[in-house]
C-alpha positions as CSV (number, residue, x, y, z in Angstrom):
1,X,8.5,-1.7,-21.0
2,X,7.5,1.9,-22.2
3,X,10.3,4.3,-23.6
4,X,9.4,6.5,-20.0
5,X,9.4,3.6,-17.6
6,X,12.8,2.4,-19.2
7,X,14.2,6.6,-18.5
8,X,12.9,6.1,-15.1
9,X,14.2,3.6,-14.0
10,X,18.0,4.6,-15.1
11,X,17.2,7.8,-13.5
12,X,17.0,5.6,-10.1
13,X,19.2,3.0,-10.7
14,X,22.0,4.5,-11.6
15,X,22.0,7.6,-9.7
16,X,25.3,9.2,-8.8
17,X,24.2,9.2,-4.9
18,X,28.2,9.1,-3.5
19,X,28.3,13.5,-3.1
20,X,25.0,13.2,-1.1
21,X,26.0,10.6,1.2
22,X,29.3,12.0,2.0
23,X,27.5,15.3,2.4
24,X,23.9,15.3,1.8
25,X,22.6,19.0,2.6
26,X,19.2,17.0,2.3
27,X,19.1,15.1,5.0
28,X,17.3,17.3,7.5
29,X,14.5,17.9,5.7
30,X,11.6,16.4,6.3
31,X,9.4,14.3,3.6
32,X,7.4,16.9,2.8
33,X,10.2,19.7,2.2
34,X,11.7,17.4,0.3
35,X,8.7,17.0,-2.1
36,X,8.4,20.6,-2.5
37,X,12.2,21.1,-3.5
38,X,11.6,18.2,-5.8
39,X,8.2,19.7,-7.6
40,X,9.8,22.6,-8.0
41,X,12.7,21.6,-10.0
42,X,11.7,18.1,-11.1
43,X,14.9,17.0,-9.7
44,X,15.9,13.1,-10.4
45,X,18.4,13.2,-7.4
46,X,16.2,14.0,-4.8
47,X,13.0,11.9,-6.1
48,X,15.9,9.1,-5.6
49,X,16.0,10.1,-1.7
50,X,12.6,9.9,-1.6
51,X,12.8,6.6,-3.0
52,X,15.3,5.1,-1.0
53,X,13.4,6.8,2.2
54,X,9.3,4.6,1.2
55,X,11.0,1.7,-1.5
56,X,10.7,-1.0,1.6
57,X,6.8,0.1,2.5
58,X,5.8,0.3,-1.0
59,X,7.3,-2.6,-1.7
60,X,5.5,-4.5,1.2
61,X,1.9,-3.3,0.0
62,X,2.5,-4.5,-3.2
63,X,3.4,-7.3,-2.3
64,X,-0.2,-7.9,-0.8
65,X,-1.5,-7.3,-3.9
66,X,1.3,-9.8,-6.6
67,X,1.3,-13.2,-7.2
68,X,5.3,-13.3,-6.6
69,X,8.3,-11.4,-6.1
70,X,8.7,-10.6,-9.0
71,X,5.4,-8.9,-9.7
72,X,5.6,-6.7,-6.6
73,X,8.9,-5.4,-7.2
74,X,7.2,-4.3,-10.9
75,X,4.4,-3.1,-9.2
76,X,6.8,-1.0,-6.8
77,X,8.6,0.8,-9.7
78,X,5.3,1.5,-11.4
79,X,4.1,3.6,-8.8
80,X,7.3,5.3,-8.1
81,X,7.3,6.3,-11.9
82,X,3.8,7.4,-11.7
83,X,4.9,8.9,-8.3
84,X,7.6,10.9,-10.1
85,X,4.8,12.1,-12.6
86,X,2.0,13.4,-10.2
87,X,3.8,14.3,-6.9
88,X,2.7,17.8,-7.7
89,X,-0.7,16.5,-6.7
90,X,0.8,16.4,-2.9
91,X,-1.1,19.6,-1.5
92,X,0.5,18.4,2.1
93,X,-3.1,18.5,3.7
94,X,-1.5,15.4,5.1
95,X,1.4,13.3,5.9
96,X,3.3,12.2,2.7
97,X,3.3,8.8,4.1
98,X,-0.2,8.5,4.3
99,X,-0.9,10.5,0.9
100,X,1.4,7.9,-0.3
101,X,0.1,4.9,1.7
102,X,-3.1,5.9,-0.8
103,X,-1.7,6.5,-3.6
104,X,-0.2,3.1,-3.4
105,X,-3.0,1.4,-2.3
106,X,-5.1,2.5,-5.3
107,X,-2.8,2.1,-7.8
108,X,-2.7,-1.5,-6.9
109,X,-6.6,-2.0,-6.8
110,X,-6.6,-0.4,-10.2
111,X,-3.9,-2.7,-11.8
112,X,-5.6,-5.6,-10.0
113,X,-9.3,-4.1,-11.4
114,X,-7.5,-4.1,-14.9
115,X,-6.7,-7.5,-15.5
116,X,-9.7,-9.4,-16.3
117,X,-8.1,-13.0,-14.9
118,X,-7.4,-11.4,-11.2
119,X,-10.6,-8.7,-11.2
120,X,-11.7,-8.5,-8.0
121,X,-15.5,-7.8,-7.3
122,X,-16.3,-5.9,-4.0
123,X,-19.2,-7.8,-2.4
124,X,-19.3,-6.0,0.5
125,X,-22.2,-3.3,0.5
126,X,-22.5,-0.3,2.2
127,X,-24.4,-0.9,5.9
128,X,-25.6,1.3,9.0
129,X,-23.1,1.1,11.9
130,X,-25.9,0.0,14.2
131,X,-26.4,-2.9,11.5
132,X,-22.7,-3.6,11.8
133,X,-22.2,-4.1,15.3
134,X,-25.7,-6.5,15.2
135,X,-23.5,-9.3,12.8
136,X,-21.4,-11.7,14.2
137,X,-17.5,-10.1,14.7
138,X,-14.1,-12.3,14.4
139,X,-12.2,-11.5,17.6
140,X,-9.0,-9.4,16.9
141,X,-7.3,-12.0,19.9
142,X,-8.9,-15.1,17.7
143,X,-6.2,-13.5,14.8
144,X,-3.0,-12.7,17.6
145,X,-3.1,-16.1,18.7
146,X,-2.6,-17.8,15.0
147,X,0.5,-20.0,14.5
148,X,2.7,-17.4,12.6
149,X,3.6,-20.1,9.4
150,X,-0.4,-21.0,9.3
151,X,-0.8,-17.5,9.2
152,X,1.3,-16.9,6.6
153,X,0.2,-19.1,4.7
154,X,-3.7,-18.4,4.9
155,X,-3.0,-14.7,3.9
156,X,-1.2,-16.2,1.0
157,X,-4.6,-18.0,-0.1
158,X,-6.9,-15.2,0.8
159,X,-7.5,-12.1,-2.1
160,X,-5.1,-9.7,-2.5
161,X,-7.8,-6.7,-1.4
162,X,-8.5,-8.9,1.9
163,X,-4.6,-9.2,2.8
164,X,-3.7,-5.6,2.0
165,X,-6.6,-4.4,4.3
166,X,-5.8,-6.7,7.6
167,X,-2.3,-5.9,7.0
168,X,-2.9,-2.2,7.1
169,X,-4.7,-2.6,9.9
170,X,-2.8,-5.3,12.2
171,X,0.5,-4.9,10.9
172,X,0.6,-1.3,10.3
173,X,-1.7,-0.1,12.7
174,X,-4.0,2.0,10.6
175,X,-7.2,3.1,12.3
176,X,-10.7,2.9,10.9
177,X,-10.2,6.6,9.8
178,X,-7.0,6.1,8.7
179,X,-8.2,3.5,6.4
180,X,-11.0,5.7,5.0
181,X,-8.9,8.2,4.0
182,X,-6.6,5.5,2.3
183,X,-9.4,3.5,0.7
184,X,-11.6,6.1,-0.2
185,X,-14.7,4.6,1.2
186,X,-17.0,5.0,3.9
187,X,-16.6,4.1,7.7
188,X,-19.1,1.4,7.4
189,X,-17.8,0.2,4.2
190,X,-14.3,-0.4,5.7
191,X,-15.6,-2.3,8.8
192,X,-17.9,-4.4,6.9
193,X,-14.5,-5.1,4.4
194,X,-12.6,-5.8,7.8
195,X,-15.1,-8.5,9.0
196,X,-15.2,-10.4,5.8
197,X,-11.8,-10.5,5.5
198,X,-11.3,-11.5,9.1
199,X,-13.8,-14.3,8.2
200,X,-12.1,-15.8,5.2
201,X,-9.0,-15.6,7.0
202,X,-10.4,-17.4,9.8
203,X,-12.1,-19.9,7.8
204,X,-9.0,-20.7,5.5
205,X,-7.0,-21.0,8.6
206,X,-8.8,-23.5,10.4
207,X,-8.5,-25.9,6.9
208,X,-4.8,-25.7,7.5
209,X,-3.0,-28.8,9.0
């Protein structure tokens, strides 16, 4: 663990938090007042409200992309360190959540990209819509109507990019838009990603007792 990660992580962990619950003159503002006050004086205590207020969601898309627990909980402290470093990026041309929805999700296909035994290669290639809507499609009903424990388990067997992108979508609720903001890529290239992964899901599924 770096010498920064280790300051970090004290800086969190060990915040003195009792003041702002008893009186916290922060709790009115919203997320993106908050980042400004904290960009502007690179204040510890308030990055730690903003932690406490998206730990759980990034948490959760982590998790899509580790192997255990343990892993995704790293992988959630790594981006709030690196969250801490370039918040000034936030220019508020959206929502924080959904700048940090992005942030998140790349970070995680980067750390994934960078180790060579979990690289992922993106098969899917770029397509017309009207090319799109001539291939077969997986029902979104055929997915509702899974057993919830098969379910679970499939998306446990399935690759990390695959999970994270159905659960954005059917869990969170992220529209086709919404997704191309967060994944960078093109309309067509997030449906096409949506069908596969609705496919291996499907397939995987079904070899489930």
């Amino acid at each position: 663990m770096t010498f920064l990660k280790r300051l970090f992580l004290i800086l969190i962990n060990n915040l003195d938090k009792k003041p702002l619950e008893a009186d916290d003159p922060y709790a009115h503002l919203s997320d993106e007042e908050l980042v400004k006050k904290i960009v502007a004086n690179n204040n510890p205590m308030l990055f730690g409200k903003l932690y406490d207020r998206y730990a759980k969601m990034v948490y959760n898309k982590c998790y899509g992309f580790a192997r255990s627990e343990d892993e995704a909980e790293d992988l959630t402290q790594d981006v709030f360190l690196q969250l801490f470093i370039k918040l000034k990026m936030f220019k508020g041309k959206s929502k924080f959540s959904t700048w940090l929805y992005s942030f998140t999700y790349n970070f995680c296909v980067n750390y994934v990209n960078r180790n060579k035994q979990r690289k992922m290669s993106d098969k899917s290639i770029p397509v017309e819509d009207s090319e799109y809507k001539l291939s077969a499609e997986v029902p979104d009903d055929s997915l509702f109507e899974m057993k919830t424990n098969k379910l679970k388990e499939a998306l446990e067997l399935i690759s990390p990019e695959d999970k994270s992108i159905l659960l954005l979508k059917y869990q969170d609720g992220a529209s086709i838009k919404e997704l191309v903001t967060l994944m960078e890529i093109g309309e067509s290239a997030v449906k096409m990603r949506l069908k596969r992964a609705k496919e291996k899901l499907l397939e995987i599924y079904n070899t489930l007792a």
